[in-house]
Structures are given as structure tokens and as C-alpha cells.
C-alpha positions as CSV (number, residue, x, y, z in Angstrom):
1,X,1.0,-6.9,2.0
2,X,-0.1,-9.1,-0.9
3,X,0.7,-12.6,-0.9
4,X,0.5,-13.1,-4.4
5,X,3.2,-11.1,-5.1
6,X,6.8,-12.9,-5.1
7,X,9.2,-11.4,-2.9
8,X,13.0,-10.3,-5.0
9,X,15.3,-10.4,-2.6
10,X,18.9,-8.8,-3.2
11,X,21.8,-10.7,-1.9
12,X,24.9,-8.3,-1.5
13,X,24.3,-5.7,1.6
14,X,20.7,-6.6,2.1
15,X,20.5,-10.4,2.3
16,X,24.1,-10.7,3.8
17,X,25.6,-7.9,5.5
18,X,28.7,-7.7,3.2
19,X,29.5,-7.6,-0.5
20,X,30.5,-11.3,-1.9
21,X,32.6,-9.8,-4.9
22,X,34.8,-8.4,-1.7
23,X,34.5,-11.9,-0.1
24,X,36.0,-13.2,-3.4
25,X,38.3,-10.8,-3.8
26,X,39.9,-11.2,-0.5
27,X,40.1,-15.1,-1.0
28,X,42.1,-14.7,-4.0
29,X,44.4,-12.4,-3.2
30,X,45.3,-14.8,0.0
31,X,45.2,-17.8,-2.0
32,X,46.2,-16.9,-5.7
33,X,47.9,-13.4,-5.4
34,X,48.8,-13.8,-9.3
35,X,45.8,-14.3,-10.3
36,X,44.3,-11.5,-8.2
37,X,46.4,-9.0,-10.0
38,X,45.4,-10.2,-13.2
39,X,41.5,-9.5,-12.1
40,X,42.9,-5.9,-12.5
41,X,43.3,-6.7,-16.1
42,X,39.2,-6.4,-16.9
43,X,38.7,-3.2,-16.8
44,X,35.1,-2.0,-16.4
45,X,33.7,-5.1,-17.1
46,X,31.8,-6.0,-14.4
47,X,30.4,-9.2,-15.3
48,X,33.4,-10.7,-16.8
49,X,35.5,-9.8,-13.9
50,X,32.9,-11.6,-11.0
51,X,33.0,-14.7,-13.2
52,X,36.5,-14.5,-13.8
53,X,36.8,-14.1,-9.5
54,X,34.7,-17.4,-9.2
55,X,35.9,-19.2,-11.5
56,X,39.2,-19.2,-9.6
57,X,37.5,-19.3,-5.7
58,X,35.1,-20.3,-3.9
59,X,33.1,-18.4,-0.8
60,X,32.2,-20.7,2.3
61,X,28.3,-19.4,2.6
62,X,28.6,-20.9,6.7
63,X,31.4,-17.7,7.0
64,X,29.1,-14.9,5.4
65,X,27.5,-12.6,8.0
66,X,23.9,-13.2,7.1
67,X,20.8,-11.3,7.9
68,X,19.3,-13.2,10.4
69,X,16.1,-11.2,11.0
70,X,15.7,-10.7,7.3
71,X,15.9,-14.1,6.8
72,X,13.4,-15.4,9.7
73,X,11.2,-13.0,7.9
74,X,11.3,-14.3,4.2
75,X,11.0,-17.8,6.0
76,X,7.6,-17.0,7.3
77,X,6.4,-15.8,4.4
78,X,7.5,-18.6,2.4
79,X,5.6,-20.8,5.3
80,X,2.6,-18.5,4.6
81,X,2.8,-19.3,0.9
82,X,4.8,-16.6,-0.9
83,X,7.1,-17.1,-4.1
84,X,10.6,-16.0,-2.7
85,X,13.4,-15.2,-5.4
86,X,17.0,-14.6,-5.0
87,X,17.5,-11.7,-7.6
88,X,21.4,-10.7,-7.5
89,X,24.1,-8.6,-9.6
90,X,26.7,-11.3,-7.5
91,X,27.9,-14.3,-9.9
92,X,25.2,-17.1,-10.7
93,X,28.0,-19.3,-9.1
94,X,27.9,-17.4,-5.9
95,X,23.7,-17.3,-6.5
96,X,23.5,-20.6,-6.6
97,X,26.0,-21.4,-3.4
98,X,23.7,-19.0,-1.4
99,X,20.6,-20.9,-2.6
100,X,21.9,-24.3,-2.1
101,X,22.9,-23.1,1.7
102,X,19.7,-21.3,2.6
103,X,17.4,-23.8,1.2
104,X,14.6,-20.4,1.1
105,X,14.5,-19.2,-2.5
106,X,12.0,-20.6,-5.4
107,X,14.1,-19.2,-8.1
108,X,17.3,-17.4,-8.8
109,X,18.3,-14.5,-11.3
110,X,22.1,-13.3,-11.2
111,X,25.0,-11.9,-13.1
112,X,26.6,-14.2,-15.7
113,X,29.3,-13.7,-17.7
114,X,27.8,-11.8,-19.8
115,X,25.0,-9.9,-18.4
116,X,26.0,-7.7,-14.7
117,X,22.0,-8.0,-13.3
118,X,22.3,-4.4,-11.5
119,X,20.2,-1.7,-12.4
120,X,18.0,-1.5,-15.8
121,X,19.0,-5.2,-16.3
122,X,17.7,-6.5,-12.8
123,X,14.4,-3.9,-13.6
124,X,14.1,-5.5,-17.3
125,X,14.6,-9.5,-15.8
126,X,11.8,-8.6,-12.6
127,X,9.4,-6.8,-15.1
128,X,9.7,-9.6,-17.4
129,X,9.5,-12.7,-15.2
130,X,6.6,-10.7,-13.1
131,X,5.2,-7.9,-14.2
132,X,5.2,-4.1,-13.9
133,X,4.7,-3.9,-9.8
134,X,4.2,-7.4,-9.4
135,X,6.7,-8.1,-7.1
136,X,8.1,-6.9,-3.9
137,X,11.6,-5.7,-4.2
138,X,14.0,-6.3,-0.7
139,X,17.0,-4.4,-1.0
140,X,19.6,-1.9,0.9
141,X,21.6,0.7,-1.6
142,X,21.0,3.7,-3.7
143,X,20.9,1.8,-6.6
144,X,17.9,-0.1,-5.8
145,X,15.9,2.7,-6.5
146,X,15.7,2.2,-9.8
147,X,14.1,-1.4,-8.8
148,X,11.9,-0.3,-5.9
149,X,10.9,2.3,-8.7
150,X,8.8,-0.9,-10.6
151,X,7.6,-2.9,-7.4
152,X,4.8,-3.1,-5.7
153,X,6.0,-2.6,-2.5
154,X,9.6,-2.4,-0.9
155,X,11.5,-4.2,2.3
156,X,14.2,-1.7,3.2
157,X,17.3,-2.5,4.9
158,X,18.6,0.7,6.5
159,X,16.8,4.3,6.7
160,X,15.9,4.4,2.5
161,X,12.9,5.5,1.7
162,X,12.3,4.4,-1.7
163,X,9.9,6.4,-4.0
164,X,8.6,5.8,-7.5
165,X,9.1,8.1,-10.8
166,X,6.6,10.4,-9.8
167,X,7.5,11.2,-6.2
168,X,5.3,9.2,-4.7
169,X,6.6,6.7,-1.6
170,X,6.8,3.4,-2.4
171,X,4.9,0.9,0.2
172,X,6.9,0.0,2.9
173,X,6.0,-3.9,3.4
174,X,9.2,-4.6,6.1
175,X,12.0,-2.6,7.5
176,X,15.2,-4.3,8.5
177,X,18.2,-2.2,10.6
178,X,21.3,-2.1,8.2
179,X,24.7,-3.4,9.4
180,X,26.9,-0.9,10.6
181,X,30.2,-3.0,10.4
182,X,31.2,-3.3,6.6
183,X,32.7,0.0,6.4
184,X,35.6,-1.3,5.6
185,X,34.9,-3.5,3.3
186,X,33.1,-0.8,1.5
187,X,36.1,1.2,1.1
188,X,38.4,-1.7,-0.1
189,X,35.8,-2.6,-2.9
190,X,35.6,0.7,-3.4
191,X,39.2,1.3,-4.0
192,X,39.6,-1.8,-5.7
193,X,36.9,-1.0,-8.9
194,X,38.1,2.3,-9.1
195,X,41.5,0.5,-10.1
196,X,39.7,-1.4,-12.3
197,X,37.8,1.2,-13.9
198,X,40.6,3.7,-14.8
């Protein structure tokens, strides 16, 4: 572990144990149905549609399933002295609700309405703000391999085990037991950016 580097924490999956595009999602459909279907209307715009999502609701962060133990972990190391950053593809409005609740993170990078921060964008915004291995990379999915492959070292939520470009294992700093109850809101995300994606 090296305290100098920052730890980039992902939000959806990893620092909450649920996607908060679903969250928003759900919570228009309930409350603006219309305006749900019109969501349907961006198609394969990612970042357009999570701004258009939050522009038109609100999440309550008190409701979200947190990570408990992933949390009481980033809190001691904030207590030791570490940089922590909140580095999400969710909406910079839904960012900055998380931040505000948690009260944890240094900085925060997210999605605007123009930029979807997943991928080669989050890689390009860490490598920039950091450095090449500079920072520790928390995350959860398949698609934070592309990140773990430019960290320093990774904290894993689930049974990943991340490696870099040449086949070598990234450091494991933390492990963190995923949640095994979001299955279905997998598969309603899922089936619901398929639809917008046809």
C-alpha cells in the first residue's frame, strides 16, 4: 500500500451495491411515466440520456444500499492521510449528491452531458489528474479493467482479478465481497439500454 497514491473509487456496483441510472430510472417511470418514455428517445447516447434522467429526478442517497465495509475502509484511510476521489460514469448531479451525503471524497470526476466517464474516458481523466499508475483504482465490473489496467494497485469488489496489458496481476491493495442481490436490477437496466440502443 502507498499512501501517496489517491484512492479512485467507482460509485455504481462498487461504492453502492446497485446501479444509480436504474435508481433514476425507476423513479421516473413511477413519478413521470411520460417522460420516462421519452428517455427512450436518446438512443445510444449515454451521457445525454443520464443527464436527461436527472434533470427530471432526484435519488434520496439515505435509500441507496451502500457499501458499508468499503466505506469504513476508505474512511480510515482518509483518517491515515490519503487523497480519496469519487471517479464515476453516473451523472455529475448524482456525483455530487453522493459526495455531499458521504462527506469522504476530496474530489469528484463524473459523466456530464457531454462526456460518459466509462472506459478510455475515466483511464484518460485518472491518467491526467494523476499520473500513469498513480492512483489506486476501487472498482467491481468487467469494464474496470481497462482502469485497473493504468493503476497502481486495485481494491476489488467481487472475485476479479484484475491484470495489466502484459498479463501481469495487478496489486491487490483490498478485497471487498460483491452484493449478491441486484440481479434484478441488472437485468432491467439491461433490458432497458438495449431498448435504447436499437
Amino acid at each position: 500500500m502507498n499512501i501517496e497514491h489517491p484512492i479512485a473509487v467507482d460509485l455504481d456496483g462498487t461504492l453502492c451495491h446497485t446501479d444509480t441510472l436504474f435508481e433514476g430510472l425507476v423513479a421516473l417511470l413511477r413519478s413521470k411515466p411520460l417522460v420516462f418514455l421519452k428517455s427512450l428517445t436518446l438512443i445510444g447516447d449515454r451521457a445525454r440520456l443520464k443527464h436527461f434522467v436527472f434533470s427530471h429526478t432526484q435519488i434520496d442517497p439515505q435509500s441507496l444500499p451502500w457499501n458499508e465495509p468499503l466505506i469504513d475502509y476508505l474512511r480510515q484511510q482518509k483518517a491515515s492521510g490519503r487523497s480519496i476521489v469519487l471517479v464515476t460514469a453516473a451523472n455529475e448531479v448524482v456525483a455530487q449528491t453522493v459526495a455531499k451525503h458521504l462527506d469522504l471524497f476530496d474530489q469528484v470526476l463524473a459523466s456530464s452531458e457531454k462526456i460518459n466517464l466509462k472506459g478510455p474516458a475515466k483511464v484518460y481523466e485518472l491518467c491526467a489528474v494523476f499520473g500513469e499508475r498513480k492512483f489506486v483504482y476501487a472498482g467491481d465490473a468487467r469494464a474496470d479493467f481497462s482502469v485497473w489496467a493504468h493503476a497502481g494497485a486495485a481494491i476489488v469488489v467481487g472475485n476479479l482479478t484484475p491484470v495489466y496489458r502484459s498479463g501481469e496481476p495487478v496489486p491487490i491493495e483490498s478485497r471487498f465481497p460483491a452484493d449478491q442481490q441486484t440481479s434484478s436490477r441488472k437485468i432491467f437496466l439491461r433490458t432497458y439500454m438495449w431498448l435504447v440502443d436499437r
